[in-house]
N, CA and C atoms as an extended XYZ file, in Angstrom:
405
Properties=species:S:1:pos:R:3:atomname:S:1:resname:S:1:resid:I:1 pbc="F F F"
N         0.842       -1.179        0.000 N   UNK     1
C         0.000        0.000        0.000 CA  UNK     1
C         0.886        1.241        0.000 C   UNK     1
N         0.759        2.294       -0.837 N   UNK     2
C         1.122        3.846       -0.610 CA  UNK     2
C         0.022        4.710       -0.414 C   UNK     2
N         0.597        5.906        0.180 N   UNK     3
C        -0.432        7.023        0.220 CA  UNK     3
C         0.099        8.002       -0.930 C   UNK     3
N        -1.421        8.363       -1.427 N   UNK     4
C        -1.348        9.456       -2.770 CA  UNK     4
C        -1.751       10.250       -2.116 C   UNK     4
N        -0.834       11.606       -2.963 N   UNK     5
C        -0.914       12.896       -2.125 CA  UNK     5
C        -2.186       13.745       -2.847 C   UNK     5
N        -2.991       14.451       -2.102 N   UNK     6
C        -3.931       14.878       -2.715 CA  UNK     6
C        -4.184       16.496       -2.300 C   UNK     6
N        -4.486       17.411       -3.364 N   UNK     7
C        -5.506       18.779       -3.176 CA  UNK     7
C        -6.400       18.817       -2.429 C   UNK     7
N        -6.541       19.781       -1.577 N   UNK     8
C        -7.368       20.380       -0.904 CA  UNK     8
C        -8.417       21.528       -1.581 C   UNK     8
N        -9.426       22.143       -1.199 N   UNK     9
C       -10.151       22.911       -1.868 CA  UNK     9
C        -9.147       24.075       -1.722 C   UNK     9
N        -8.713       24.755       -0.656 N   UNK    10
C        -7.670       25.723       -0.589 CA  UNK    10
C        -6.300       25.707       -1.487 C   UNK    10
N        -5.638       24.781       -1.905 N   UNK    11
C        -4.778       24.002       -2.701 CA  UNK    11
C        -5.217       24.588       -4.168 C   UNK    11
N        -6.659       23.703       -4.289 N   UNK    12
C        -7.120       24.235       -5.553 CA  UNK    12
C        -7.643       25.812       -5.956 C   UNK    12
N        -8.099       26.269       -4.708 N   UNK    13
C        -8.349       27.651       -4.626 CA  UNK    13
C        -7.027       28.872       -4.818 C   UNK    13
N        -5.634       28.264       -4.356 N   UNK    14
C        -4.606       29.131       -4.279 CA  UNK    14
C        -4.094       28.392       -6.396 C   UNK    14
N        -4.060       27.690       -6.711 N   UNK    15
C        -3.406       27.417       -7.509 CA  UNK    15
C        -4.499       27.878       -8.870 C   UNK    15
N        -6.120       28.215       -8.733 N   UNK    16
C        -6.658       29.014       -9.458 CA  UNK    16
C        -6.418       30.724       -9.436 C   UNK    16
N        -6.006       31.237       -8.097 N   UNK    17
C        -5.653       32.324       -7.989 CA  UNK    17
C        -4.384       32.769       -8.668 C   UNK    17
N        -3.457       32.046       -8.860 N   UNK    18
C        -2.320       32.275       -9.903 CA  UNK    18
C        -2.574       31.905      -11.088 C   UNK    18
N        -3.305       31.490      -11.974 N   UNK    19
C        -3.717       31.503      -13.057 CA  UNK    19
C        -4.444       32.448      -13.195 C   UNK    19
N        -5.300       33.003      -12.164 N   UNK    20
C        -6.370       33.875      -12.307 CA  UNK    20
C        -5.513       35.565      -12.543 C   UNK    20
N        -4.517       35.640      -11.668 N   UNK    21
C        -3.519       36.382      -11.763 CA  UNK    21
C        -2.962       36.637      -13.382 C   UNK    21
N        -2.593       35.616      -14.135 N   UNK    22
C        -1.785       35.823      -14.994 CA  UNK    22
C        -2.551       36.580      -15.863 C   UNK    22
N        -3.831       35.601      -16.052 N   UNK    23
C        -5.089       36.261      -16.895 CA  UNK    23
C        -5.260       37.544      -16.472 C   UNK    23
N        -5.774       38.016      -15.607 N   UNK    24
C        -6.197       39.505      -15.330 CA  UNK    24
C        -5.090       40.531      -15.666 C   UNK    24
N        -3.622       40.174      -15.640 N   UNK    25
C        -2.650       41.012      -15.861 CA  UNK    25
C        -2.845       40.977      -17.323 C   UNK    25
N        -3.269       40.149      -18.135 N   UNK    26
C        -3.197       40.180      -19.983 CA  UNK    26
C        -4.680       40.527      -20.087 C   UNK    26
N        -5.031       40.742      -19.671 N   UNK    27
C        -7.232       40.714      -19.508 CA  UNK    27
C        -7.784       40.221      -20.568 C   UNK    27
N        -7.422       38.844      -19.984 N   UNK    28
C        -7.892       37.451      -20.663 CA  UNK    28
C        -9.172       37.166      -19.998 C   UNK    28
N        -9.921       36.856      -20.206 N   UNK    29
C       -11.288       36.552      -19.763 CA  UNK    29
C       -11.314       34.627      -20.006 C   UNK    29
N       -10.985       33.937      -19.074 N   UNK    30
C       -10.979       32.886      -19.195 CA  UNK    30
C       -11.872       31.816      -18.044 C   UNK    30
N       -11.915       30.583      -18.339 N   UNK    31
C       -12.229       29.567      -17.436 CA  UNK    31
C       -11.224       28.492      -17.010 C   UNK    31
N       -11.180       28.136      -15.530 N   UNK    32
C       -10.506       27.686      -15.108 CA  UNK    32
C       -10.819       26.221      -14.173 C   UNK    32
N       -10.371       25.098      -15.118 N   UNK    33
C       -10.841       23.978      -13.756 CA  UNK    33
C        -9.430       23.571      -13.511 C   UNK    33
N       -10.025       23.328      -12.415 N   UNK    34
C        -8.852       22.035      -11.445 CA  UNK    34
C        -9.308       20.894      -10.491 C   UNK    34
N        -8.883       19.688      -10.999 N   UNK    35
C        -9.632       18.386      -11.314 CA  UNK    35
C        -8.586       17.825      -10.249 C   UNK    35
N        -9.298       17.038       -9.032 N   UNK    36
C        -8.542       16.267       -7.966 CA  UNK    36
C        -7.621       15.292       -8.375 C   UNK    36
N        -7.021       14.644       -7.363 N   UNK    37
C        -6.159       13.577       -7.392 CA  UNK    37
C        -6.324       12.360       -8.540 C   UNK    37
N        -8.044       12.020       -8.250 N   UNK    38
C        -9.035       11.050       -9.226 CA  UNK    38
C        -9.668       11.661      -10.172 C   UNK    38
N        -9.144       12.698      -10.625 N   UNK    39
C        -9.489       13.346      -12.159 CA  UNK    39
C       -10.737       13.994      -12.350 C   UNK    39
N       -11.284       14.194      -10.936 N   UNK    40
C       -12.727       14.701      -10.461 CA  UNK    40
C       -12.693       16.226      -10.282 C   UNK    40
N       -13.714       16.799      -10.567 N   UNK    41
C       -13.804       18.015      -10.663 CA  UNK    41
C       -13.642       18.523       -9.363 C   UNK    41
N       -12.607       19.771       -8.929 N   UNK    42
C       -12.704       19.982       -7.737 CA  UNK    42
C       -13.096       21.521       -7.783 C   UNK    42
N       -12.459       22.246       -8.489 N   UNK    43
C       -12.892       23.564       -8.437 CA  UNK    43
C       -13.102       23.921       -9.606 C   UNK    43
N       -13.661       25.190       -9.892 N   UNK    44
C       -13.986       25.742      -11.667 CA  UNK    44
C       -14.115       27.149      -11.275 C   UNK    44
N       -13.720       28.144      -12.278 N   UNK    45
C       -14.150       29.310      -12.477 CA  UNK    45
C       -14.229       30.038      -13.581 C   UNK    45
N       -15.194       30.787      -14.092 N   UNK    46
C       -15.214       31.493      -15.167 CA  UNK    46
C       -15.324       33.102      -14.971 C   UNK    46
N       -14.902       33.750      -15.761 N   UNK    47
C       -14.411       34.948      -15.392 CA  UNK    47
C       -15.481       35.845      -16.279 C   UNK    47
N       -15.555       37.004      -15.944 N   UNK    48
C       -16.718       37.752      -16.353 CA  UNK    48
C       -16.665       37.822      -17.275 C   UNK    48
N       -17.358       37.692      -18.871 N   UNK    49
C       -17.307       37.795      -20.279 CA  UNK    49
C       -16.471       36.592      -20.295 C   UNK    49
N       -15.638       35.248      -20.328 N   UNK    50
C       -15.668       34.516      -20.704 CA  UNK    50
C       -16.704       33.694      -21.547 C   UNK    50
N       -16.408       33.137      -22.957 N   UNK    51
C       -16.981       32.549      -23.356 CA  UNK    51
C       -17.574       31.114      -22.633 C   UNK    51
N       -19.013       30.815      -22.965 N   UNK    52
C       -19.554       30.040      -22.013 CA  UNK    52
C       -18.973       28.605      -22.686 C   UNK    52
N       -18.661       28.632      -23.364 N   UNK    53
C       -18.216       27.271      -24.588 CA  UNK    53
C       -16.952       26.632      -23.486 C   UNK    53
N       -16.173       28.015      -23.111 N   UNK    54
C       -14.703       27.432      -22.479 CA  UNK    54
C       -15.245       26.838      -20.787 C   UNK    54
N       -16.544       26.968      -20.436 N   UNK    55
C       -16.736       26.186      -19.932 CA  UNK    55
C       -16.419       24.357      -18.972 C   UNK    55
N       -17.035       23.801      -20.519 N   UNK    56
C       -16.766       22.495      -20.652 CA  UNK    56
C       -15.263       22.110      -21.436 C   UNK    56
N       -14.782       23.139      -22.252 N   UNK    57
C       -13.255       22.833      -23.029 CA  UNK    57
C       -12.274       22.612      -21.514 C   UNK    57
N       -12.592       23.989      -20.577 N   UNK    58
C       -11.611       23.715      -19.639 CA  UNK    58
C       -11.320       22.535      -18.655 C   UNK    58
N       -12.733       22.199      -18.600 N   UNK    59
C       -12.504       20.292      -17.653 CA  UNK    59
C       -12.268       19.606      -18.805 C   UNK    59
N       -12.597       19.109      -19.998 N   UNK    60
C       -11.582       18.404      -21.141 CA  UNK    60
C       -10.425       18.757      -21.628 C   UNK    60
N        -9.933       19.664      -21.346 N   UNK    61
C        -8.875       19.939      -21.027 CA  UNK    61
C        -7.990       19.610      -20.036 C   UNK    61
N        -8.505       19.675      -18.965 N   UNK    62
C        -7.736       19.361      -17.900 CA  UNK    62
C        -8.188       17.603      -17.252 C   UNK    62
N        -9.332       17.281      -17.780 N   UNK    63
C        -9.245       15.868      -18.008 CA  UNK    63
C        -8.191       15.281      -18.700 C   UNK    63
N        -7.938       15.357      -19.957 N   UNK    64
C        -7.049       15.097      -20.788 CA  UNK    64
C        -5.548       14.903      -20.459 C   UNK    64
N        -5.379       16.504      -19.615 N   UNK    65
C        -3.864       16.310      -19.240 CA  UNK    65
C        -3.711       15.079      -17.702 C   UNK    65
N        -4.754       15.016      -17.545 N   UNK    66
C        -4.359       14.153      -16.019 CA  UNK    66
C        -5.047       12.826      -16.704 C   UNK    66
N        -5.981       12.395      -17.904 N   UNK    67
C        -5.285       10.917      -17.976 CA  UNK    67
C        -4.361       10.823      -18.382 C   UNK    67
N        -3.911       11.076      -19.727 N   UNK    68
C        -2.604       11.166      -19.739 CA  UNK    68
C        -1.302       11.376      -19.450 C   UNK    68
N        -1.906       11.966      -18.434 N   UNK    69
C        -0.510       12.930      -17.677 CA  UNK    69
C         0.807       13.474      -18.443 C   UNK    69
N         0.298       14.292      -19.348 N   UNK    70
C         0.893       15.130      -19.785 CA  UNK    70
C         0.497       16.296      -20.351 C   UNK    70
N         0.793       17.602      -20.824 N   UNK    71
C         0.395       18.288      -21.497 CA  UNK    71
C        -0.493       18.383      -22.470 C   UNK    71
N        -1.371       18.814      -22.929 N   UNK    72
C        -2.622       18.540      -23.782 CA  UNK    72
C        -1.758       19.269      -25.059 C   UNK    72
N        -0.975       20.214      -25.113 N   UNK    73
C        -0.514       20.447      -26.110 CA  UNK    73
C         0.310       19.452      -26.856 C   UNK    73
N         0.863       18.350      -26.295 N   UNK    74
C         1.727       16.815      -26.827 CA  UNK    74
C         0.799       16.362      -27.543 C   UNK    74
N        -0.080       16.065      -27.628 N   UNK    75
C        -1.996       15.670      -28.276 CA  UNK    75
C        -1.684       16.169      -29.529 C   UNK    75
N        -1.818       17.488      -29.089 N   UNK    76
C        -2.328       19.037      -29.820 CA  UNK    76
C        -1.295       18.422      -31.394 C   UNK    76
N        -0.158       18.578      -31.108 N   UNK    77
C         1.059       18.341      -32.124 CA  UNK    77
C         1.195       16.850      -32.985 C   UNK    77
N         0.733       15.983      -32.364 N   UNK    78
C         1.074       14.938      -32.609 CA  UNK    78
C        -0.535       14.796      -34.034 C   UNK    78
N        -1.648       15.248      -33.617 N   UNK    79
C        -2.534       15.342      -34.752 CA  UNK    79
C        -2.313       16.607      -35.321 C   UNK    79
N        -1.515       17.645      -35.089 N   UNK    80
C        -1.133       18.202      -35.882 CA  UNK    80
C        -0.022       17.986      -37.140 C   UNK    80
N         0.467       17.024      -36.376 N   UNK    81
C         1.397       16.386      -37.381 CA  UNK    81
C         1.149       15.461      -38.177 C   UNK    81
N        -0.428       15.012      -38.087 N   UNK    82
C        -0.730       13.778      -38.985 CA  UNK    82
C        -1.476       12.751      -38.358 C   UNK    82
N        -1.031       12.781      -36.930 N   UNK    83
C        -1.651       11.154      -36.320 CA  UNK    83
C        -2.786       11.623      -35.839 C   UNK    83
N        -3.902       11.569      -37.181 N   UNK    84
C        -4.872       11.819      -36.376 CA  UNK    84
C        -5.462       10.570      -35.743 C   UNK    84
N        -5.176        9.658      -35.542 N   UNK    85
C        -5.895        8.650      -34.527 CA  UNK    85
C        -5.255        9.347      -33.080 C   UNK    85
N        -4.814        9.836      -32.644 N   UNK    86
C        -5.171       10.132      -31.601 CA  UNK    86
C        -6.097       10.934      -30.779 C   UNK    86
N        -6.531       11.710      -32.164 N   UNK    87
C        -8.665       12.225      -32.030 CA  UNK    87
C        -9.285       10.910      -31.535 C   UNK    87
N        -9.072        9.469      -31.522 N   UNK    88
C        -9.976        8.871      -31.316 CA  UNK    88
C        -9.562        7.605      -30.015 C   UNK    88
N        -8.374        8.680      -29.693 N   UNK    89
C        -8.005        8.289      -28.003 CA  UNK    89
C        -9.348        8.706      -27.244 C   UNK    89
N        -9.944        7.340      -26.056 N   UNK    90
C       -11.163        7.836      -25.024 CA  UNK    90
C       -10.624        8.977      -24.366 C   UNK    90
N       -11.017       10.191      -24.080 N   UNK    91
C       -10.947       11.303      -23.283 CA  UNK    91
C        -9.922       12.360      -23.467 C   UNK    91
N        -9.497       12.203      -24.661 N   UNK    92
C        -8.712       12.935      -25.852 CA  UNK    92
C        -9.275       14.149      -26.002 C   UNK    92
N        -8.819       15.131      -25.511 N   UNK    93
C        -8.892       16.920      -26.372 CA  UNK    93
C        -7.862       17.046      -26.404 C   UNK    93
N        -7.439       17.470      -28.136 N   UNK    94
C        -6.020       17.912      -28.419 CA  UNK    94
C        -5.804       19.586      -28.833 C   UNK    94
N        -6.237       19.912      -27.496 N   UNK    95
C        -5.972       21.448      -27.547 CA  UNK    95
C        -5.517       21.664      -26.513 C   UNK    95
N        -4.232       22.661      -26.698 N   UNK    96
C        -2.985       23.320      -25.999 CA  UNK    96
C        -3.839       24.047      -24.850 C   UNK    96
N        -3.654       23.896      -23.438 N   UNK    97
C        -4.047       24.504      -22.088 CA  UNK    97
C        -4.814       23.732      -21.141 C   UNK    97
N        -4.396       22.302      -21.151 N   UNK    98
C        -4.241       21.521      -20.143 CA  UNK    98
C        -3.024       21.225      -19.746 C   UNK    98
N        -2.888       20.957      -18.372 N   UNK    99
C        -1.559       20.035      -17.631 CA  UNK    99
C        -1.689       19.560      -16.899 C   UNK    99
N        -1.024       18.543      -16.848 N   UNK   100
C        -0.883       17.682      -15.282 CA  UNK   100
C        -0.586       18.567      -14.358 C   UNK   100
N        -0.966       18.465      -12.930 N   UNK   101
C        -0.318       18.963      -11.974 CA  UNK   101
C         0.688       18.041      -11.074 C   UNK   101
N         1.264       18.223      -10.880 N   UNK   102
C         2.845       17.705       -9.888 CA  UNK   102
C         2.817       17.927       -8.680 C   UNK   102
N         3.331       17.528       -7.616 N   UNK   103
C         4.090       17.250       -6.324 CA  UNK   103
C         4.624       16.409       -5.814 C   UNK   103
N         6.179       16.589       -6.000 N   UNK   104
C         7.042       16.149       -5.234 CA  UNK   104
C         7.042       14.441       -5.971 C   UNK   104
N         6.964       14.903       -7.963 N   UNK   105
C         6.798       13.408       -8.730 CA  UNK   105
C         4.971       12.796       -8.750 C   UNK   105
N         4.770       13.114       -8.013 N   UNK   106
C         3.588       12.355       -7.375 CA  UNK   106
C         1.917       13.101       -8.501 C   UNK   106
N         1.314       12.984       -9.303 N   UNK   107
C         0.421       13.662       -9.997 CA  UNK   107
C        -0.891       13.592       -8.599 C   UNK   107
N        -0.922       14.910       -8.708 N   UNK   108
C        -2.179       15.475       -8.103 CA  UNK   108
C        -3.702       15.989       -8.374 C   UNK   108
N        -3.752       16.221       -9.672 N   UNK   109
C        -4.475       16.562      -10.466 CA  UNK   109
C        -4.264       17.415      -11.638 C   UNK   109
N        -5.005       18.362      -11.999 N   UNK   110
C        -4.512       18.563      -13.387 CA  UNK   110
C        -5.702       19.906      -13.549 C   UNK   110
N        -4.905       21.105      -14.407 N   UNK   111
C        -5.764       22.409      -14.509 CA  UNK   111
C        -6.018       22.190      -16.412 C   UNK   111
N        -6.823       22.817      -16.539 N   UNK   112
C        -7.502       22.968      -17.468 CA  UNK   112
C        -7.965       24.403      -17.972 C   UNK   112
N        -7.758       25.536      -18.913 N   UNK   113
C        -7.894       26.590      -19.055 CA  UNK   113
C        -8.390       27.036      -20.661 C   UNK   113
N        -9.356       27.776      -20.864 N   UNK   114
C        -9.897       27.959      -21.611 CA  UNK   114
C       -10.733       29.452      -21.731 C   UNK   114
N       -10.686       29.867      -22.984 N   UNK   115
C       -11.080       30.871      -23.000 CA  UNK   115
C       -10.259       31.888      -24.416 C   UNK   115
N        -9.063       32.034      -24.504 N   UNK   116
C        -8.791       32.577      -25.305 CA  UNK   116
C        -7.567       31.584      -26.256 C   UNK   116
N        -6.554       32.309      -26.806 N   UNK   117
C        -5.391       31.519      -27.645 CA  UNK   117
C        -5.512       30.396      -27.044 C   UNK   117
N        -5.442       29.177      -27.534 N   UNK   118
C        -4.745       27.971      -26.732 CA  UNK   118
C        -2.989       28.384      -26.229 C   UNK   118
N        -2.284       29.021      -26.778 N   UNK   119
C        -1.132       29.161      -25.876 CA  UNK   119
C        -1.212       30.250      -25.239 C   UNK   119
N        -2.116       30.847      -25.308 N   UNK   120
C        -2.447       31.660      -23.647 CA  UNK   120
C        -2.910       31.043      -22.503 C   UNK   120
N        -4.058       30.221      -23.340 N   UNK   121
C        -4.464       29.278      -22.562 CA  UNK   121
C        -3.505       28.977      -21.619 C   UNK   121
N        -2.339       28.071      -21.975 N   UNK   122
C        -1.190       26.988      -21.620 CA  UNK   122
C        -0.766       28.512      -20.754 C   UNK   122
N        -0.108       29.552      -20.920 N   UNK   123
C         0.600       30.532      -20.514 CA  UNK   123
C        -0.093       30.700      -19.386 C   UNK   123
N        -1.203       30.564      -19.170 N   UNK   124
C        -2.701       30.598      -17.535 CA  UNK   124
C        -2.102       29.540      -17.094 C   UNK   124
N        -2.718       28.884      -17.210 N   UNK   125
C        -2.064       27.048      -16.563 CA  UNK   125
C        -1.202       26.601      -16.070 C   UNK   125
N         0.383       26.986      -16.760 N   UNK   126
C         1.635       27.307      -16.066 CA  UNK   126
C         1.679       27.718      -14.764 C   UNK   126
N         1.050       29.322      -15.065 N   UNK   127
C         1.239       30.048      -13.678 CA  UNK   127
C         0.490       29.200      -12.451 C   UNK   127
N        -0.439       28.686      -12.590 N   UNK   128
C        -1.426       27.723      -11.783 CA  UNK   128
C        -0.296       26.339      -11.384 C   UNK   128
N        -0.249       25.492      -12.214 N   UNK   129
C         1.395       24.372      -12.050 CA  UNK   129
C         2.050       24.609      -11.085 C   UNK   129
N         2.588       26.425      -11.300 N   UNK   130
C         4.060       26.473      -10.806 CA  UNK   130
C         3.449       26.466       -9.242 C   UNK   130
N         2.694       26.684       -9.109 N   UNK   131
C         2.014       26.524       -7.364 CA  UNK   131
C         1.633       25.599       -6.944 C   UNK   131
N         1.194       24.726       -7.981 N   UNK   132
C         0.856       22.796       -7.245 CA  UNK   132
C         1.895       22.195       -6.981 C   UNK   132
N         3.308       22.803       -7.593 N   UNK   133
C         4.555       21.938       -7.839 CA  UNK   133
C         5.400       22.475       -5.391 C   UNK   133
N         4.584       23.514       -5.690 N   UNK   134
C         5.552       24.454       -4.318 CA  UNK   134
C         4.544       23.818       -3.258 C   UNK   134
N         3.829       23.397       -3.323 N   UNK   135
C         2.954       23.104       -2.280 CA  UNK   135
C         3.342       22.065       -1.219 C   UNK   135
């Protein structure tokens, strides 16, 4: 038996506040999930004038990066490059602004961001990461 390390609502609340940060400094109007340990929705936010669409992109998004556990932009490239069978990976969105989240090796969950560029997107998300990783 091991113990998996897991987010707290505060956890998820501080690590939306630095994404939320990055956005408001570019006045990005975006949505933001962050999906628990078990890939479950733990927190969400959408920001005033966000499109309602980025909604649901941002938990498939951030679904995406935590089954896989990796970047949703690795997806993104790889059917950009041709393979599109990986459109028809189960729980597959291959758009740039999901990530795994990290601690200490250990995956914790995973943010999801949506709303404008997909690499703005990713550029939100980061800032959110770099705080699951310090925790």
């Amino acid at each position: 038996m091991y113990l998996k390390k897991a987010l707290t609502l505060a956890d998820a609340k501080a690590i939306a506040a630095a994404a939320e940060a990055e956005a408001q400094k570019n006045e990005w109007r975006v949505t933001i999930a962050i999906l628990d340990e078990g890939g479950n929705l733990l927190y969400l936010q959408r920001a005033d004038e966000a499109p309602p669409g980025s909604i649901v992109v941002s938990q498939e998004k951030a679904r995406t990066a935590f089954l896989f556990k990796r970047p949703t932009k690795g997806i993104e490239e790889a059917v950009a490059g041709g393979r599109l069978v990986m459109m028809s990976l189960p729980g597959a969105t291959p758009i740039e602004g999901g990530l795994p989240l990290f601690n200490q090796g250990s995956i914790v969950g995973a943010i999801g961001v949506s709303g404008v560029q997909s690499p703005q997107d990713a550029q939100i998300a980061y800032a959110g990461a770099a705080v699951a990783a310090e925790l």
